[in-house]
N, CA, C and O atoms as CSV, one atom per row, in Angstrom:
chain,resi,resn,atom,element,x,y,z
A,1,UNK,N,N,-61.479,21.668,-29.628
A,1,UNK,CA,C,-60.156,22.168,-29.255
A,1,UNK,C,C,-59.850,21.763,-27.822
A,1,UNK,O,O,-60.851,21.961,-27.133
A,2,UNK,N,N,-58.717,21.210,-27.037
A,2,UNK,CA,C,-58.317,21.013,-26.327
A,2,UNK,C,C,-57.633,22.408,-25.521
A,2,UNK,O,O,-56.944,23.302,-26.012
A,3,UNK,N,N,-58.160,22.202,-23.927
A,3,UNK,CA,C,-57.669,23.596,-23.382
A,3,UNK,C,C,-56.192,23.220,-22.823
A,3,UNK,O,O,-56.004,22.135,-22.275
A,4,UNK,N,N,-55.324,24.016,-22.962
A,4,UNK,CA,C,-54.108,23.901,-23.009
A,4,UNK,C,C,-53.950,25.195,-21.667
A,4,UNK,O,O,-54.535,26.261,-21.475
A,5,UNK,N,N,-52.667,24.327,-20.796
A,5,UNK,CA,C,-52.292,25.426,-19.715
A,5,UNK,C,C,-51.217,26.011,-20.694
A,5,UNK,O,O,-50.918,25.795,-21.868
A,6,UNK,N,N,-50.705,26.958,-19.569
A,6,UNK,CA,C,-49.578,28.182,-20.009
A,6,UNK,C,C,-48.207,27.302,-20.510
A,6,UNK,O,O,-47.745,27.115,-21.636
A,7,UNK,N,N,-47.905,26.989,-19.579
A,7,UNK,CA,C,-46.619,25.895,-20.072
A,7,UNK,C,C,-46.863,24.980,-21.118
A,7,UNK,O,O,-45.888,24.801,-21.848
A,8,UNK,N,N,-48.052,24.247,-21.446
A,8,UNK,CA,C,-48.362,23.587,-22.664
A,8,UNK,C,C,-48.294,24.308,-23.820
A,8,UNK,O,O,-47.678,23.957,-24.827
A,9,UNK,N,N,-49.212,25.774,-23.622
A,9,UNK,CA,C,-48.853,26.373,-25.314
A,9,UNK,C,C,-48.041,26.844,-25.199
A,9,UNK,O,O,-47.772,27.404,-26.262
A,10,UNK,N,N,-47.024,27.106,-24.165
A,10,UNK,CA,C,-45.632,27.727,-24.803
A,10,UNK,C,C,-44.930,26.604,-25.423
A,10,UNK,O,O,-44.455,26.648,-26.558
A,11,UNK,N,N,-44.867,25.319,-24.425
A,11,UNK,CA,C,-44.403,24.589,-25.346
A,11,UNK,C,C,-44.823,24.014,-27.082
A,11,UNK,O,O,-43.949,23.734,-27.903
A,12,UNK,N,N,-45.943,23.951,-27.294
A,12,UNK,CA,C,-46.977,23.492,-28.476
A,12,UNK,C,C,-46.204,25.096,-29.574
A,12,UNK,O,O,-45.787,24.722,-30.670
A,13,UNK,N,N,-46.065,26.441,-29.339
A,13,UNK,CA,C,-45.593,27.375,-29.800
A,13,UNK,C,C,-43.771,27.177,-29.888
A,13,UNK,O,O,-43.207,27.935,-30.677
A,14,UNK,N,N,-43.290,26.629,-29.451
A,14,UNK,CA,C,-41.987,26.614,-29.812
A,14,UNK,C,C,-41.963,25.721,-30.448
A,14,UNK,O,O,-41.357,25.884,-31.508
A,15,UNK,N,N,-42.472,24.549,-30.242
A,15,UNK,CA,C,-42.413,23.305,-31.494
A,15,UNK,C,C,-42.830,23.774,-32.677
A,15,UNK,O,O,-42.157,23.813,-33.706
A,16,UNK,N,N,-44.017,24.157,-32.528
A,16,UNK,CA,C,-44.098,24.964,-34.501
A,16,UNK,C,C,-43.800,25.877,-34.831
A,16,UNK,O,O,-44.501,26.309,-35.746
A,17,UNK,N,N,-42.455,26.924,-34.310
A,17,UNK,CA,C,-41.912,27.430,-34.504
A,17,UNK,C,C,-40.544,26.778,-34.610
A,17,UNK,O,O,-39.540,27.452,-34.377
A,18,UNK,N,N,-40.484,25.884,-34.848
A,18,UNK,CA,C,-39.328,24.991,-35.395
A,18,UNK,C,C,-37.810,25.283,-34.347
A,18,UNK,O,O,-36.633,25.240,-34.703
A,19,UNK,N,N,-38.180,25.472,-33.475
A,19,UNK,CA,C,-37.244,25.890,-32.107
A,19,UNK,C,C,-36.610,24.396,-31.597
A,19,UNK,O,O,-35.601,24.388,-30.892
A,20,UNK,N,N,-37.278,23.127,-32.008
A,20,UNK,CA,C,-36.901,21.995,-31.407
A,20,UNK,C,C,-36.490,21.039,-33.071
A,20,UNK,O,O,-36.998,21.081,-34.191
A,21,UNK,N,N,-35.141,20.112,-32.372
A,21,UNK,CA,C,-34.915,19.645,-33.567
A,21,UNK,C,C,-34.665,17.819,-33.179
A,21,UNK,O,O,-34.732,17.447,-32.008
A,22,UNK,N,N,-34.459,17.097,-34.008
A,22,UNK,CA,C,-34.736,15.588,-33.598
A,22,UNK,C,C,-33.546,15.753,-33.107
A,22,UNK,O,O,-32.870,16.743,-33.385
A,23,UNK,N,N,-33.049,14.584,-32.132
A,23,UNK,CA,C,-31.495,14.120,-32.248
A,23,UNK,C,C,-31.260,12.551,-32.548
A,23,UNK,O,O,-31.827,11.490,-32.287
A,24,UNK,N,N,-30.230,12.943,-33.170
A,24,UNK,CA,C,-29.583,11.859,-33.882
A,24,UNK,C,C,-30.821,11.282,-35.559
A,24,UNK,O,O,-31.603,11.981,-36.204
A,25,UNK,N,N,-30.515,10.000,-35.698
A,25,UNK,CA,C,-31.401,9.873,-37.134
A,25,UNK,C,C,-32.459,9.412,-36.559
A,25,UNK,O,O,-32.054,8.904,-35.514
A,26,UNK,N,N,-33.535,9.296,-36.624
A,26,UNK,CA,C,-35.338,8.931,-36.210
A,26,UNK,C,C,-35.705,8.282,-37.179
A,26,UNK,O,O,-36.834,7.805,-37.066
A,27,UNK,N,N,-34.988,8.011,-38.421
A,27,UNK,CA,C,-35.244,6.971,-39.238
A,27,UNK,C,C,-34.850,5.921,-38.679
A,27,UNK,O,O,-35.615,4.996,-38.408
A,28,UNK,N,N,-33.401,5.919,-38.389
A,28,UNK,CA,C,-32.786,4.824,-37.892
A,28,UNK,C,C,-33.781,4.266,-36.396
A,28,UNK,O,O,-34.187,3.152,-36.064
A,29,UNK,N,N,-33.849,5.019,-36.046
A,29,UNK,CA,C,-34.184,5.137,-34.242
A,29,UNK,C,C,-35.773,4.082,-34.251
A,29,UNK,O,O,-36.161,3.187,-33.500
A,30,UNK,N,N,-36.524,4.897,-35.806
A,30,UNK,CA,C,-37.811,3.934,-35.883
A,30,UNK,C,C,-37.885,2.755,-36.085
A,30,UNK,O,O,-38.740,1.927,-35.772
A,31,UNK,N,N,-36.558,2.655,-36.858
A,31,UNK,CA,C,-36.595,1.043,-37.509
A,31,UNK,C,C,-36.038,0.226,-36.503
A,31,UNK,O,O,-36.098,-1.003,-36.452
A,32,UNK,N,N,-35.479,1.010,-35.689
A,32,UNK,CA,C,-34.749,-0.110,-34.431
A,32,UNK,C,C,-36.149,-0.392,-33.845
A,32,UNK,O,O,-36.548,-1.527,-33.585
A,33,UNK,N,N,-36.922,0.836,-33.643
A,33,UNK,CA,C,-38.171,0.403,-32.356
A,33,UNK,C,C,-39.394,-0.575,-33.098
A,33,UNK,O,O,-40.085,-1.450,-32.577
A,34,UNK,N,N,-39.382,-0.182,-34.210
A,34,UNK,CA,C,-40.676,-1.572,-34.650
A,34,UNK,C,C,-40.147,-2.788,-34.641
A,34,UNK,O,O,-40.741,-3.783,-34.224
A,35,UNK,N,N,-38.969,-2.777,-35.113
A,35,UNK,CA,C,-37.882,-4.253,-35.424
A,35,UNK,C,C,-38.634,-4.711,-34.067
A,35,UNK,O,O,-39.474,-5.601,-34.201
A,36,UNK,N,N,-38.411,-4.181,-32.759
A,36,UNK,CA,C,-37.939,-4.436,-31.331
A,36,UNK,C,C,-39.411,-4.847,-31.395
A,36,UNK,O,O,-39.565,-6.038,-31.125
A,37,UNK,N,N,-40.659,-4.103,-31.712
A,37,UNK,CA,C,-41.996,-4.493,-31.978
A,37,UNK,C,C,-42.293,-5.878,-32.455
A,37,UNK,O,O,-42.294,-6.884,-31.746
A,38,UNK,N,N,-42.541,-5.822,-33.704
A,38,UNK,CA,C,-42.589,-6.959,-34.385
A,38,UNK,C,C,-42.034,-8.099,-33.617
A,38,UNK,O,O,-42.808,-9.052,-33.533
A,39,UNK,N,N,-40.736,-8.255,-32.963
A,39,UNK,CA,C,-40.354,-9.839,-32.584
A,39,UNK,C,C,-40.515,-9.958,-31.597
A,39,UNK,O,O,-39.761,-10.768,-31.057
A,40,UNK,N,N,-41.671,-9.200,-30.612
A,40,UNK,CA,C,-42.361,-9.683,-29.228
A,40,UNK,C,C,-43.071,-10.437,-29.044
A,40,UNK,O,O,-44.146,-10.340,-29.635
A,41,UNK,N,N,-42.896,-11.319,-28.339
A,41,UNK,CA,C,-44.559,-11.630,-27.772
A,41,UNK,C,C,-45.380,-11.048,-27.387
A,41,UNK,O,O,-45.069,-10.215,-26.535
A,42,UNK,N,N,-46.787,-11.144,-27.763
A,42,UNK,CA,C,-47.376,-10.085,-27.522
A,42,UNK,C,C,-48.982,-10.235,-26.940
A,42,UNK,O,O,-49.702,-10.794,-27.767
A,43,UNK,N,N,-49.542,-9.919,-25.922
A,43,UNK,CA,C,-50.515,-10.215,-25.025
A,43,UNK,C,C,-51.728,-9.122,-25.108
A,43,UNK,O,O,-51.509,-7.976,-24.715
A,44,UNK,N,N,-53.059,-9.500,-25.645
A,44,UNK,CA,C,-53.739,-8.409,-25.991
A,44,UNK,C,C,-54.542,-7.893,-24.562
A,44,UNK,O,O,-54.963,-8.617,-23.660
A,45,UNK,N,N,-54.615,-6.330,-24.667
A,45,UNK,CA,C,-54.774,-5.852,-23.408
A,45,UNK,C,C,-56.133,-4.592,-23.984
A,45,UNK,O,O,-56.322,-3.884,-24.973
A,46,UNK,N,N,-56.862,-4.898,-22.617
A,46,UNK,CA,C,-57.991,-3.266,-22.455
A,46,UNK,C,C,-58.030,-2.593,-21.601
A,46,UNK,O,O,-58.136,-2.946,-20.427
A,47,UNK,N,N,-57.936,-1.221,-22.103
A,47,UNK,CA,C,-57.453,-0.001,-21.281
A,47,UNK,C,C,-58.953,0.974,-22.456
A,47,UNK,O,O,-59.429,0.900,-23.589
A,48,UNK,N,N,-59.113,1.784,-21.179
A,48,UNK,CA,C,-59.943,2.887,-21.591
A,48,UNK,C,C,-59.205,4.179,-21.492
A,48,UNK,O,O,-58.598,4.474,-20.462
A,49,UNK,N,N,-59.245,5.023,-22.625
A,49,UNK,CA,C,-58.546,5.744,-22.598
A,49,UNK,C,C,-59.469,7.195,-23.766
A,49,UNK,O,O,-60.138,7.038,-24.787
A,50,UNK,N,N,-59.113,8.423,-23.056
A,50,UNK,CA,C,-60.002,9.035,-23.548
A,50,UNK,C,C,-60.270,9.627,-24.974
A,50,UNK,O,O,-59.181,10.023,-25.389
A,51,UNK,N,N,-61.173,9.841,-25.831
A,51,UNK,CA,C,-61.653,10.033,-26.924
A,51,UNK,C,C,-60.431,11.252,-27.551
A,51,UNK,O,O,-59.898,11.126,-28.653
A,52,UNK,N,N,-60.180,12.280,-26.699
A,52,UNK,CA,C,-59.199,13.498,-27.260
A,52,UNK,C,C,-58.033,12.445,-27.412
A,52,UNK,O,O,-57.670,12.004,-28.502
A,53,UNK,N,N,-57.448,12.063,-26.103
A,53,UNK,CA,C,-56.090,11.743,-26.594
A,53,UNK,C,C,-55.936,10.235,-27.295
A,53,UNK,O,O,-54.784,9.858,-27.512
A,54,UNK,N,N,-56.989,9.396,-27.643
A,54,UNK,CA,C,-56.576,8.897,-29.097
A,54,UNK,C,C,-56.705,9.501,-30.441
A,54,UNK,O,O,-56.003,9.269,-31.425
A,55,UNK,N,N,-57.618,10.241,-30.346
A,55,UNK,CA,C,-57.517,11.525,-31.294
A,55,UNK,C,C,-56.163,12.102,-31.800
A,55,UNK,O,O,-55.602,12.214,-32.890
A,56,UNK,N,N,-55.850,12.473,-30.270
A,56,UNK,CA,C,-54.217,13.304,-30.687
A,56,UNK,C,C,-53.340,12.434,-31.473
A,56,UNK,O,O,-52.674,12.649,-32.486
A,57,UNK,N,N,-53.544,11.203,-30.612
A,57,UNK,CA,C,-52.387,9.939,-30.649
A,57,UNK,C,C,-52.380,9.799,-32.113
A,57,UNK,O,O,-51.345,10.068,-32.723
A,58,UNK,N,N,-53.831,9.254,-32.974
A,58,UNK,CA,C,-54.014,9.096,-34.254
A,58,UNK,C,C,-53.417,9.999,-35.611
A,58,UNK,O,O,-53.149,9.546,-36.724
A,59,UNK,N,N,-53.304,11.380,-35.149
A,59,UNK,CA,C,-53.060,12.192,-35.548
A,59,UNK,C,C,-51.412,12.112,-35.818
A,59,UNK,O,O,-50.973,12.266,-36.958
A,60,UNK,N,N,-50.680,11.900,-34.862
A,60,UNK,CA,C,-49.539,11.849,-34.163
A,60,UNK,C,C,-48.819,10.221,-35.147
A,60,UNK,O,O,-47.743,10.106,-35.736
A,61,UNK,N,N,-49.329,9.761,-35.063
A,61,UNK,CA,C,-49.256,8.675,-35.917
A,61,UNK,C,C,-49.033,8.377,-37.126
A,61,UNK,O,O,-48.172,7.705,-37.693
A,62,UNK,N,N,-49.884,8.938,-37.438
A,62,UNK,CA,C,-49.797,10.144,-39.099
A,62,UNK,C,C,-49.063,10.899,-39.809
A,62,UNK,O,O,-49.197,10.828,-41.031
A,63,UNK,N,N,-48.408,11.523,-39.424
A,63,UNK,CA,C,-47.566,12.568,-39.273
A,63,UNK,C,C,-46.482,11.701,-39.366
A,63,UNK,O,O,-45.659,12.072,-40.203
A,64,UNK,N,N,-46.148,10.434,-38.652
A,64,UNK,CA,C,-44.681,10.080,-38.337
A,64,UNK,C,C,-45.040,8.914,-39.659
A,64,UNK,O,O,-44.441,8.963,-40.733
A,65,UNK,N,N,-45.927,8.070,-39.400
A,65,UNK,CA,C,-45.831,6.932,-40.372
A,65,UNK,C,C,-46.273,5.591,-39.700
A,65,UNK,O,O,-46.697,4.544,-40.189
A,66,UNK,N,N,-46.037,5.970,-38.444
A,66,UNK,CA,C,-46.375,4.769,-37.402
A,66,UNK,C,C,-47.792,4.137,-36.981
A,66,UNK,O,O,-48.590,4.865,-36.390
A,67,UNK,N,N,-48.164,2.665,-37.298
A,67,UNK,CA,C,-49.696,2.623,-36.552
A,67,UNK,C,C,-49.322,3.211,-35.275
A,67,UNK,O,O,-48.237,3.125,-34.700
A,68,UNK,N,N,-50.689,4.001,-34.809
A,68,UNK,CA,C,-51.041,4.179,-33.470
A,68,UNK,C,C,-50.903,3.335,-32.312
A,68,UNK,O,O,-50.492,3.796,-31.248
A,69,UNK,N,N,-51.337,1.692,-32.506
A,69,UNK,CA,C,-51.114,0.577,-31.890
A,69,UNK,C,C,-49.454,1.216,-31.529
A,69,UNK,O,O,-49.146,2.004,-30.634
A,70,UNK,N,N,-48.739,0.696,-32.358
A,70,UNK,CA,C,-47.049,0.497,-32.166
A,70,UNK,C,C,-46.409,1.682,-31.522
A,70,UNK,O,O,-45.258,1.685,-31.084
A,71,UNK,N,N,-47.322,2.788,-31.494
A,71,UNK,CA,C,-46.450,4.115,-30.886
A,71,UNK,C,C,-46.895,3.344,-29.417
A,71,UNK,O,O,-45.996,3.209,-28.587
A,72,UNK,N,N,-48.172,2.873,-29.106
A,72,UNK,CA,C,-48.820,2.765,-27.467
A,72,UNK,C,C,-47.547,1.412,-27.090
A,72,UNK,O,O,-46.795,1.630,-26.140
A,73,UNK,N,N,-47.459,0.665,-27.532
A,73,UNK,CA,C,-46.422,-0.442,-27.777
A,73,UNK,C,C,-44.752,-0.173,-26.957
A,73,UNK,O,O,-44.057,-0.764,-26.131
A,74,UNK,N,N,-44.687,0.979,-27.713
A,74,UNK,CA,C,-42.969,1.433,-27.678
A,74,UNK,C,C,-43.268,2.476,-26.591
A,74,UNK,O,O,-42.318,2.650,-25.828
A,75,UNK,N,N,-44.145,3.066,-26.390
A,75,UNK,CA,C,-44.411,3.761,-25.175
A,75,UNK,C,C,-44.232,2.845,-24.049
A,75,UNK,O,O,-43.290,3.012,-23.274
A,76,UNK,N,N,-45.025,1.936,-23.910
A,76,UNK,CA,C,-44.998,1.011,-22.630
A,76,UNK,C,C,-44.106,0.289,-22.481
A,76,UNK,O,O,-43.811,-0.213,-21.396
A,77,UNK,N,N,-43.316,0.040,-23.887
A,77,UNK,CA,C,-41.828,-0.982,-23.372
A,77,UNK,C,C,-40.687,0.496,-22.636
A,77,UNK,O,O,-40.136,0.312,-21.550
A,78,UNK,N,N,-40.551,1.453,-23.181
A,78,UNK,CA,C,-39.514,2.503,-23.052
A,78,UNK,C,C,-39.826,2.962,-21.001
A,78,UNK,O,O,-39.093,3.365,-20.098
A,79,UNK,N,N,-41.763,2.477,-21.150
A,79,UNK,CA,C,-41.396,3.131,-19.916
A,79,UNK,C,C,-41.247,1.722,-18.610
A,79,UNK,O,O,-40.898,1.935,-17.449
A,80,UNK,N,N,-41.516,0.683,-19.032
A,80,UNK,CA,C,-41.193,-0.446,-18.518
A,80,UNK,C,C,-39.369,-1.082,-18.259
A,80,UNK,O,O,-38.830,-1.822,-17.436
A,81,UNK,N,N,-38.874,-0.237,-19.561
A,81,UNK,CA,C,-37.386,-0.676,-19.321
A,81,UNK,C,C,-36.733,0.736,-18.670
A,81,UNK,O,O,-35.512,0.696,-18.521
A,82,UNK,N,N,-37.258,1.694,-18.360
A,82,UNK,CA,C,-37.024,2.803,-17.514
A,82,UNK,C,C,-36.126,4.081,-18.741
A,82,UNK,O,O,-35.331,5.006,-18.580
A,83,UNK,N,N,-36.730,3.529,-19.773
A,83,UNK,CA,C,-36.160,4.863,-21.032
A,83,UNK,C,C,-36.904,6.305,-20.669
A,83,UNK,O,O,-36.491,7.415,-21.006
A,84,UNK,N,N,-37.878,6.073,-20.043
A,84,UNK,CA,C,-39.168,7.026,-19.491
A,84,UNK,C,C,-39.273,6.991,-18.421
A,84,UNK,O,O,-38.829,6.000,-17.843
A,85,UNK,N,N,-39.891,8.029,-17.676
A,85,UNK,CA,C,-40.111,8.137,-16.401
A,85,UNK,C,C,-41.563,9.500,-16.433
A,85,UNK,O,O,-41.754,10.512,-17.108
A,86,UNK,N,N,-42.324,8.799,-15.312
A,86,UNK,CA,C,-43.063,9.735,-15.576
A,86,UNK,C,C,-43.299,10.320,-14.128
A,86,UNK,O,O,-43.161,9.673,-13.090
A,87,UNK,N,N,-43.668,11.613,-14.216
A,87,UNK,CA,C,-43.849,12.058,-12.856
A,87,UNK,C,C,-45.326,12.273,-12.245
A,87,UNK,O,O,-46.282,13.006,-12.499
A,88,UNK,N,N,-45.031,11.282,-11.332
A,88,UNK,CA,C,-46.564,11.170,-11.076
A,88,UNK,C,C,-46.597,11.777,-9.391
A,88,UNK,O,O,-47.665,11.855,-8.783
């Protein structure tokens, strides 16, 4: 089990309490982002990254339909074209 702060399980508790809802279609939204996948060039890369959160990631993956690869993919383009921001 992963230890979770206060603000994490409140958030992790409102999500499965169905308190959060998609916006717009996420069908549509997926098929735009693999399309955008698939016709990259694409440069193979190593990163170490820890045992829980590919765990989660895998899991997470699952659930949606998506290889794991292609979620790490659309993560790094979204936060490369500034769709994301992270606070560091």
């Amino acid at each position: 089990m992963i230890d979770l702060d206060d603000y994490e399980t409140e958030l992790l508790q409102s999500v499965e309490s169905g308190e959060w809802q998609s916006r717009g279609n996420v069908d549509e939204r997926l098929k735009e982002l693999q399309s955008y996948v698939k016709n990259q060039k694409k440069k193979a890369i190593s990163i170490r990254v820890s045992e829980n959160d590919i765990y989660e990631l895998k899991k997470k993956a699952l659930e949606s339909g998506v290889p794991y690869q292609n979620i790490i993919q659309m993560l790094i383009h979204q936060f490369a074209s500034n769709k994301i921001q992270m606070n560091i």
